[in-house]
C-alpha positions as CSV (number, residue, x, y, z in Angstrom):
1,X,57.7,29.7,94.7
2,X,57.8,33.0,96.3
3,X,56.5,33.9,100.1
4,X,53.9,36.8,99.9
5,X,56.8,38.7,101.6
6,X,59.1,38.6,98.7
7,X,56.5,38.3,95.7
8,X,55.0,42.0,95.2
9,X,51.2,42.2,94.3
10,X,50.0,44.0,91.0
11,X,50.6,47.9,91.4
12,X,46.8,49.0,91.2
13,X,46.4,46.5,94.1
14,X,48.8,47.7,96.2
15,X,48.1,51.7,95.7
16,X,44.7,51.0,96.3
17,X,46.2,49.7,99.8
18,X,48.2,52.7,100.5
19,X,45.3,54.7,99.7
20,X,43.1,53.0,102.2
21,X,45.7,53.2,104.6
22,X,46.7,56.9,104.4
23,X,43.0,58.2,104.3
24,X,42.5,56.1,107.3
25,X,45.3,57.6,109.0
26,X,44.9,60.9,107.9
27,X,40.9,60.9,108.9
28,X,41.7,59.9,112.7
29,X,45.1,62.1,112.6
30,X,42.6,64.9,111.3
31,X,40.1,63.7,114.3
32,X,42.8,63.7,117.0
33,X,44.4,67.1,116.4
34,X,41.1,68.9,115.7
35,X,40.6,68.2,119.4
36,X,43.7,70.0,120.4
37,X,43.3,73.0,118.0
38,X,39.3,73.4,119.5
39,X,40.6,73.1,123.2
40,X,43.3,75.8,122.7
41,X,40.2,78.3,120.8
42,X,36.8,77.3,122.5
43,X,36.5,74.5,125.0
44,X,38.0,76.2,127.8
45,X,35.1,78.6,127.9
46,X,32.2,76.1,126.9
47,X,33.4,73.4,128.8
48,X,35.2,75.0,131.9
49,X,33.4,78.2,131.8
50,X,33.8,78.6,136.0
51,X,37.5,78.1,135.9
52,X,39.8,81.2,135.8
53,X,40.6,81.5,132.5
54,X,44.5,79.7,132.5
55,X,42.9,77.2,134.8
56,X,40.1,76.2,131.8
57,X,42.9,76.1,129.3
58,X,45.1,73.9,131.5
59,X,41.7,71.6,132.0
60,X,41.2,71.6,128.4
61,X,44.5,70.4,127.7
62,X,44.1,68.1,130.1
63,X,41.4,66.5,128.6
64,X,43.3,66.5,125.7
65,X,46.3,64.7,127.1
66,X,44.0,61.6,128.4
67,X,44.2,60.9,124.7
68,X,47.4,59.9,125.1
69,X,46.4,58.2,128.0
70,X,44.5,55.7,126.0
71,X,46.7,55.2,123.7
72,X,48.3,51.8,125.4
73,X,45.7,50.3,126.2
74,X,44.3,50.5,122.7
75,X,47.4,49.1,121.5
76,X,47.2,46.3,123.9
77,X,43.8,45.3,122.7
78,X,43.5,46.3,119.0
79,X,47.1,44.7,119.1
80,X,45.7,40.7,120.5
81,X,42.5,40.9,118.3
82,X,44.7,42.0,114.7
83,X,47.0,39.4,115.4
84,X,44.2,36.9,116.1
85,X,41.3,38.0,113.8
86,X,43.2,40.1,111.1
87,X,44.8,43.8,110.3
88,X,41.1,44.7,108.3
89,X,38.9,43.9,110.9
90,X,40.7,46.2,113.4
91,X,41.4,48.6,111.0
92,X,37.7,49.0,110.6
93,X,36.8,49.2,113.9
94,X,39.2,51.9,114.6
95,X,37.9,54.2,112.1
96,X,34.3,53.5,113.6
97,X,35.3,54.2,117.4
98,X,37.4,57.3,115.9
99,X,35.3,59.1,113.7
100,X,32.0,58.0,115.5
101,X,33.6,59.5,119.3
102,X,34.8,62.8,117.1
103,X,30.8,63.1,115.2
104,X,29.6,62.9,118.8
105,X,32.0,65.5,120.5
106,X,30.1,68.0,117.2
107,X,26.7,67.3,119.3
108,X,27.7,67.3,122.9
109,X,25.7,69.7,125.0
110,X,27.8,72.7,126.4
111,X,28.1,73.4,130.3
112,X,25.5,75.8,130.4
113,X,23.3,73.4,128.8
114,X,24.3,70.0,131.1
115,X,26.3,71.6,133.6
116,X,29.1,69.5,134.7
117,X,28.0,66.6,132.9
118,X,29.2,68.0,129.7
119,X,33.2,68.0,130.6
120,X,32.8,64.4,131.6
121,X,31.5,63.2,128.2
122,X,33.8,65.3,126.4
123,X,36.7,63.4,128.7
124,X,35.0,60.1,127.8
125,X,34.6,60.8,124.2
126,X,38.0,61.7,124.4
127,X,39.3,58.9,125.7
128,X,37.5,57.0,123.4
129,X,39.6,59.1,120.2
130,X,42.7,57.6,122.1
131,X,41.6,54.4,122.6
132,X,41.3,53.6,118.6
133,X,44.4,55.8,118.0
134,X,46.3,53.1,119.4
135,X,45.1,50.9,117.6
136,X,44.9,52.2,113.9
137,X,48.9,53.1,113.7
138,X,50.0,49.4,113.7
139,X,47.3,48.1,111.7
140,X,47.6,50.9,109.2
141,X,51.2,50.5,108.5
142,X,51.2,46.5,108.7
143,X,48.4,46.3,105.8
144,X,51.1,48.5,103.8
145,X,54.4,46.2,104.7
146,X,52.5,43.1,104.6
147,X,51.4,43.6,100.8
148,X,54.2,45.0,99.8
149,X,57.6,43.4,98.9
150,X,61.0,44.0,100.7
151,X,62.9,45.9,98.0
152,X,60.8,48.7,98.4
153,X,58.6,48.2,102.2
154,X,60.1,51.7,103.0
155,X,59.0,53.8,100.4
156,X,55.1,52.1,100.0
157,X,55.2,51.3,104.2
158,X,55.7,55.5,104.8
159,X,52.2,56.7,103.0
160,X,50.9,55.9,105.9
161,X,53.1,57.9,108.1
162,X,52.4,61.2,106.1
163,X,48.8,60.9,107.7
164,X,50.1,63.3,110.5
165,X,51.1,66.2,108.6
166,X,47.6,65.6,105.9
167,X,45.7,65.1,109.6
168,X,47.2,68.8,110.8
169,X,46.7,70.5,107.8
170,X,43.0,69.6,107.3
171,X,42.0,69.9,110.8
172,X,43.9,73.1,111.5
173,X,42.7,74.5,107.5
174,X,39.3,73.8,107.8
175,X,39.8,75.8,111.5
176,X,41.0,78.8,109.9
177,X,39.2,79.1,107.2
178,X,35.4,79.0,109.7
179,X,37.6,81.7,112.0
180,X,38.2,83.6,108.7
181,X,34.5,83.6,107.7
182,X,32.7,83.4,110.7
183,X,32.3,86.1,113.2
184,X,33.9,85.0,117.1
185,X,30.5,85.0,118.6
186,X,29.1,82.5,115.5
187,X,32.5,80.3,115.8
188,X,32.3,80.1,119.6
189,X,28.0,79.2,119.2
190,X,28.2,76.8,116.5
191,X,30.7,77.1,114.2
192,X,32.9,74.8,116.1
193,X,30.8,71.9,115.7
194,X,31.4,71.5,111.8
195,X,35.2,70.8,111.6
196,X,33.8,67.7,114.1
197,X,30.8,66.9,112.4
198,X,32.5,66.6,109.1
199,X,34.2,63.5,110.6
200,X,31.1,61.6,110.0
201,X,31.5,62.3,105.5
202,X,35.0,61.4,106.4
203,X,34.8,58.2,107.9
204,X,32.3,57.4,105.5
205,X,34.7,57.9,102.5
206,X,37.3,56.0,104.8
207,X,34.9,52.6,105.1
208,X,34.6,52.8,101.7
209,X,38.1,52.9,100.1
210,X,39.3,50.4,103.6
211,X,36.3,47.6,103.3
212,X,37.6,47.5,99.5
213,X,41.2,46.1,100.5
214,X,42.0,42.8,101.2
215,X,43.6,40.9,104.2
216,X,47.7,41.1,103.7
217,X,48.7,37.8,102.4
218,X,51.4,37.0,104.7
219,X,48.8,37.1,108.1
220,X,46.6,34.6,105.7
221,X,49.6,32.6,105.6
222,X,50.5,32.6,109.0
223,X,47.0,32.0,110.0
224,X,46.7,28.9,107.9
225,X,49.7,27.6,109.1
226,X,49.1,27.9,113.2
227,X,45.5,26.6,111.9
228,X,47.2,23.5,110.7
229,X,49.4,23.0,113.4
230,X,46.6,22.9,115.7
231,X,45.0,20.3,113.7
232,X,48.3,18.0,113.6
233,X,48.8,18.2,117.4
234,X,45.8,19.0,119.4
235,X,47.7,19.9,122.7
236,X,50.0,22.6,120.7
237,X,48.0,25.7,122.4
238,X,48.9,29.0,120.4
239,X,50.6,31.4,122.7
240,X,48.7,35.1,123.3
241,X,50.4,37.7,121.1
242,X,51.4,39.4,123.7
243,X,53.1,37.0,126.3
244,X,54.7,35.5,122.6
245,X,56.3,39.1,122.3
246,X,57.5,39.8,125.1
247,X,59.0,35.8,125.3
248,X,60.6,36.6,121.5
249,X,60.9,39.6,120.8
250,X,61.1,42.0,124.5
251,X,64.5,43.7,123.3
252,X,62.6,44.7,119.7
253,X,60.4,46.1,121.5
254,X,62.7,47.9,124.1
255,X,64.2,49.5,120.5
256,X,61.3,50.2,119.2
257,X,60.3,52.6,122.2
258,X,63.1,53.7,122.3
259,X,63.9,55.0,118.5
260,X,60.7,56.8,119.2
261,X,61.5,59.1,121.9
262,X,63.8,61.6,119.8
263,X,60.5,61.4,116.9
264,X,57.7,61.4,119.0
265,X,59.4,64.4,121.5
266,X,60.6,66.8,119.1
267,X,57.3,66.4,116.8
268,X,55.2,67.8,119.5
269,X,58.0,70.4,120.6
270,X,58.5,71.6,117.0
271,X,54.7,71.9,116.4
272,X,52.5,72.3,119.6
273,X,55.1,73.9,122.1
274,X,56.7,76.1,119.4
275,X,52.8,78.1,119.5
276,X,53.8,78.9,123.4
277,X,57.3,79.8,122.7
278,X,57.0,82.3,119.6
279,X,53.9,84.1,121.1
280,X,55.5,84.3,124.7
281,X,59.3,84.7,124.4
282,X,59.9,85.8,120.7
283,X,56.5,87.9,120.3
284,X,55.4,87.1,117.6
285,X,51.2,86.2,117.1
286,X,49.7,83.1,117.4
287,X,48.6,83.1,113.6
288,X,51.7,83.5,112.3
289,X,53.6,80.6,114.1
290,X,50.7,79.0,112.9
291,X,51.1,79.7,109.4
292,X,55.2,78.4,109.6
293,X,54.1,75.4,111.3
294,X,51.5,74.6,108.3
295,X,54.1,75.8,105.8
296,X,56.2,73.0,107.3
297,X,53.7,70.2,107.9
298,X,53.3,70.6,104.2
299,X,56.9,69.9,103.3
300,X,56.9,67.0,106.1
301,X,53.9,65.7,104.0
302,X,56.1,65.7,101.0
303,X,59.9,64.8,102.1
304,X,58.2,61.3,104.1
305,X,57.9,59.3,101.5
306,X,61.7,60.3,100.0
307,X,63.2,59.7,102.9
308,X,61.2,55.9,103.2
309,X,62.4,55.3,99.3
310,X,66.0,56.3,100.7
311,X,65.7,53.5,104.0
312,X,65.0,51.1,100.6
313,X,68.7,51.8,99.5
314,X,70.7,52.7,102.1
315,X,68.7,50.7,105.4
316,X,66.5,51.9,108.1
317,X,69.1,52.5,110.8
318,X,71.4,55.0,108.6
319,X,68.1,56.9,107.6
320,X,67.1,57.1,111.4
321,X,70.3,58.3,112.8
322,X,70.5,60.8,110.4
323,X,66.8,62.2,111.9
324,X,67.8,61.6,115.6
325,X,71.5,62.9,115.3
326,X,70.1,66.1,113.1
327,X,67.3,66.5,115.3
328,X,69.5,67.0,118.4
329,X,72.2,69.2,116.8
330,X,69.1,71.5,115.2
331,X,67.7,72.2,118.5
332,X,69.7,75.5,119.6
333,X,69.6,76.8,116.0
334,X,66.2,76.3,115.9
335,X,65.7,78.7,118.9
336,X,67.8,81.1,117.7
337,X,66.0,82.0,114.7
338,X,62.7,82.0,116.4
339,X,64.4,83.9,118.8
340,X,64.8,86.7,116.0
341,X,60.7,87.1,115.3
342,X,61.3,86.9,111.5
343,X,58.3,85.5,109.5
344,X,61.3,83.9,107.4
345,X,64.1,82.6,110.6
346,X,60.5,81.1,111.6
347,X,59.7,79.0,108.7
348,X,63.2,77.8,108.1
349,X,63.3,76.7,112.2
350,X,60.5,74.4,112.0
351,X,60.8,73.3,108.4
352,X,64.4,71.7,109.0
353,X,63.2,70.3,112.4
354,X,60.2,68.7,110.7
355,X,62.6,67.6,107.8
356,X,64.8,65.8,109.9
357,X,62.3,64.6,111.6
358,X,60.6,62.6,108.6
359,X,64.3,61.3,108.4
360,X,62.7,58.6,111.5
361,X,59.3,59.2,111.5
362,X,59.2,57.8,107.5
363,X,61.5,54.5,108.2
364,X,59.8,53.4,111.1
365,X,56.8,52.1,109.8
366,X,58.9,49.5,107.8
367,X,61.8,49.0,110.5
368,X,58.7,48.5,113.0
369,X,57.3,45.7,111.1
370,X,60.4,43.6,110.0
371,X,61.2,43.5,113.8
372,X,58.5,41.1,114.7
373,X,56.5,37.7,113.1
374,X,53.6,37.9,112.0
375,X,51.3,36.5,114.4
376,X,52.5,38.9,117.0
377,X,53.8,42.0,114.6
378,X,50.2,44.1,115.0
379,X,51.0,43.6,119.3
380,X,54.9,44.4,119.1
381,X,54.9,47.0,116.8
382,X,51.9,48.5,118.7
383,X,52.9,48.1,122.3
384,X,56.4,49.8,121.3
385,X,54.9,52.7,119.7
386,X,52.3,53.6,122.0
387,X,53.5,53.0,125.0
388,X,56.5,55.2,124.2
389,X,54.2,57.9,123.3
390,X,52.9,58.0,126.9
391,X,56.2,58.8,128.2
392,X,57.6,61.2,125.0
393,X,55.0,62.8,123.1
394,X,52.5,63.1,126.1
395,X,54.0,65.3,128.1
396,X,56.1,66.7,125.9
397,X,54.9,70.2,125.2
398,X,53.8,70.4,129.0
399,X,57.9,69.8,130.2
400,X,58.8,72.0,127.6
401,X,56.3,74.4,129.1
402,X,57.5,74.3,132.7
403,X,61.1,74.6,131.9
404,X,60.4,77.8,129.7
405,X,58.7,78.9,133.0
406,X,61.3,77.7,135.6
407,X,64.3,78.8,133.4
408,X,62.7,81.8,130.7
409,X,65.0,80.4,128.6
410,X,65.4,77.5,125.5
411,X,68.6,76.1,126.8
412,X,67.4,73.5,129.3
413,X,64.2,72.8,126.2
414,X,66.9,72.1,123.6
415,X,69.3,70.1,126.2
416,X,65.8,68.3,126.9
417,X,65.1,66.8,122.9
418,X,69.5,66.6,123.0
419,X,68.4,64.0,125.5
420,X,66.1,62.2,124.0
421,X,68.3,62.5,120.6
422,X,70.9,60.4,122.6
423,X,68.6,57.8,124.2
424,X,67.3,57.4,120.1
425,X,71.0,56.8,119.5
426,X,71.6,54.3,121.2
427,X,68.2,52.0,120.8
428,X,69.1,52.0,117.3
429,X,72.6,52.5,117.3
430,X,72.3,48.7,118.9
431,X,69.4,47.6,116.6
432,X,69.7,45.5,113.7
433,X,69.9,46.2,110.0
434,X,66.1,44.8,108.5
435,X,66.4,45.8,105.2
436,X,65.0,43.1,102.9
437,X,64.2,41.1,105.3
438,X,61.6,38.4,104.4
439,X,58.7,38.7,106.8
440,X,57.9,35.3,106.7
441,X,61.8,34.3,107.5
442,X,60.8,35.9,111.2
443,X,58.1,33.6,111.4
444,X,60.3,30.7,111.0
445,X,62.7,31.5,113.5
446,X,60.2,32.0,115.7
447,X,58.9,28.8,115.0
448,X,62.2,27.0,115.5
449,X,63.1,28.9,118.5
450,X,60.0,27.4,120.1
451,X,61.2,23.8,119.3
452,X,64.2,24.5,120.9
453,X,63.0,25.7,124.1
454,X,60.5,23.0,123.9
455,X,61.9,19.9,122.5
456,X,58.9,17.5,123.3
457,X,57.2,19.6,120.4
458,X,59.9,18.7,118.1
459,X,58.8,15.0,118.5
460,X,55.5,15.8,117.0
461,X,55.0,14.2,114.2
């Protein structure tokens, strides 16, 4: 008989999965850079209208940096709770919190309406996007990899991931076209508010498709079976998630953050800091680096999934280094030809680097989630993620930013993601091959590796 790891469910079943998974992802990737694209354009002047000017912008992005902030401890608690309760549940609830925090940000009051009491909501709403933003990744990509079967986890387990590039280009289309059609005084008076009120028809179609799916079958399995050890030997307490990770599985997760410094670094370098650097030291206008970056996110959109089917042949790890090697020798080419201010030298730059990025943002969601069992997989593959992002993507654009002032140059910015590229290297240059591996199999080992450090349990009859 097979394990719901290695038995695939019917193929309307599991597209229907996917689905719900990459609309969630896409509606709170949509929510979460629809914040940084408004606080760039208008929340430094309704917001922080006393500030200087560069000091609002700098408080705006601040704001939007405490996102990231968040993050953690969302994957901390969504993490516990999806392990305990289920991936659904928590899947659920993040698209609520999400959604419901970006609805509210389209009513908030201005400054000049509440005065300073309108900043500190916008932070606390804010905080509230980051909050469930570190929870939905894991659960999003564990309902894929959990339904799916292990010949082809990578290919079905990277939908998901292509909610990024869907998010950007929806949040930042739906920007330009209310600049293009909209005067600046309309946009700046009300116009903003629709990009975050549309959230709410968003989420709605979200619930929908996600409250339609069913629980994976391997967390019903695992469920059942810590239910029944419980009832065979009342005194076997079940271990938190988290303490059980970091007993079991602490180097996985050392891996797992880092294999996403190179990814999470040079995503927000390719397409947030390349806006400073084309308009400042290559002169070229802010819409047009816009335009190559949404050129780009769509052919990330499109070569994700590819590069996941190719993890299904050839193994996570090759498909990785590939990404983290490429990334790292694109860098000073990609400077150069923004360097040259050609519409053309501009797409190319950030296409390739968004390419080679897919090459480890598409395998991860699979290599993630055949690193850890499955009554801890929603904390591990969590905790590793986000709290790597705190340290990588985070600050990211703002290093970048203070290098290109300290330096005026792209050198010390590309040896910066060669950096990163290295330390990628090496987490999963020393990682193992998971491949077809049967999800319930890390259960078991688990399991026995409990018995042996604990060989009164193994009396248990």
């Amino acid at each position: 008989m097979s394990s719901p790891a290695t038995a695939p469910p019917a193929p309307t079943s599991l597209k229907r999965i996917v689905a719900a998974s990459l609309i969630g992802t896409t509606i709170e990737w949509y929510d979460f850079f629809l914040y940084g694209s408004a606080a760039a354009l208008v929340f430094n002047k309704l917001f922080f209208p006393g500030s200087d000017p560069l000091v609002g912008t700098l408080l705006s992005f601040l704001t939007y940096a405490v996102g990231f902030a968040a993050r953690p401890l969302g994957a901390l608690v969504f993490g516990h709770y999806g392990d305990r309760l289920g991936r659904k549940k928590l899947l659920v609830l993040s698209l609520l919190l999400m959604g419901g925090a970006t609805f509210a940000i389209g009513l908030l009051p201005t400054h000049a309406t509440i005065g300073s009491a309108a900043p500190v909501l916008l932070t606390v709403l804010r905080l509230v996007q980051g909050f469930a933003l570190g929870g939905e990744w894991g659960g999003a990509v564990l309902l894929v990899s959990e339904h799916g079967d292990a010949r082809r986890r990578g290919f079905w387990a990277s939908w998901p991931q292509t909610g990024a590039p869907a998010g950007q280009l929806l949040a930042t289309g739906v920007l330009s076209f209310l600049t293009a059609v909209l005067s600046d005084a309309a946009f700046g008076s009300w116009g903003w508010r629709i990009p975050f009120l549309l959230s709410g028809l968003l989420v709605i179609v979200g619930l929908w498709i996600r409250l339609s799916v069913d629980e994976s079958p391997v967390f019903k399995e695992a469920l059942a079976q810590a239910e029944a050890r419980k009832a065979s030997d009342a005194t076997a307490a079940e271990k938190l998630p988290l303490v059980a990770v970091l007993r079991h599985h602490w180097r996985d997760v050392l891996v797992a953050m880092g294999a996403r410094m190179a990814e999470n670094i040079s995503y927000y370098v390719i397409t947030a800091f390349i806006l400073v650097y084309a308009t400042t030291s290559a002169g070229v206008s802010r819409q047009t680096a816009l335009n190559a970056v949404l050129i780009a996110s769509a052919v990330h959109f499109a070569v994700i999934p590819a590069w996941g089917a190719l993890s299904d042949r050839v193994g996570r790890r090759p498909v990785y280094l590939v990404g983290a090697v490429g990334i790292g020798l694109w860098m000073f080419p990609f400077f150069s030809l923004i360097d040259t201010g050609g519409f053309g030298n501009l797409i190319l730059a950030v296409t390739v680097g968004l390419v080679l990025h897919g090459a480890m943002y598409a395998p991860q969601a699979a290599f993630f989630s055949e690193m850890f069992a499955t009554r801890m997989r929603y904390s591990g593959a969590s905790i590793g993620a986000q709290f790597a992002s705190v340290a990588a993507g985070a600050p990211a654009p703002l290093i970048a930013t203070a290098l290109l002032a300290d330096y005026d140059s792209s050198t010390p910015i590309a040896l910066y993601v060669i950096a990163a590229s290295l330390l990628t290297i090496v987490a999963v240059g020393v990682a193992k091959e998971t491949r077809h591996r049967d999800l319930a199999d890390i259960d078991t080992a688990d399991e026995v590796a409990d018995k042996a450090a604990r060989p009164e349990d193994a009396r248990v009859v």
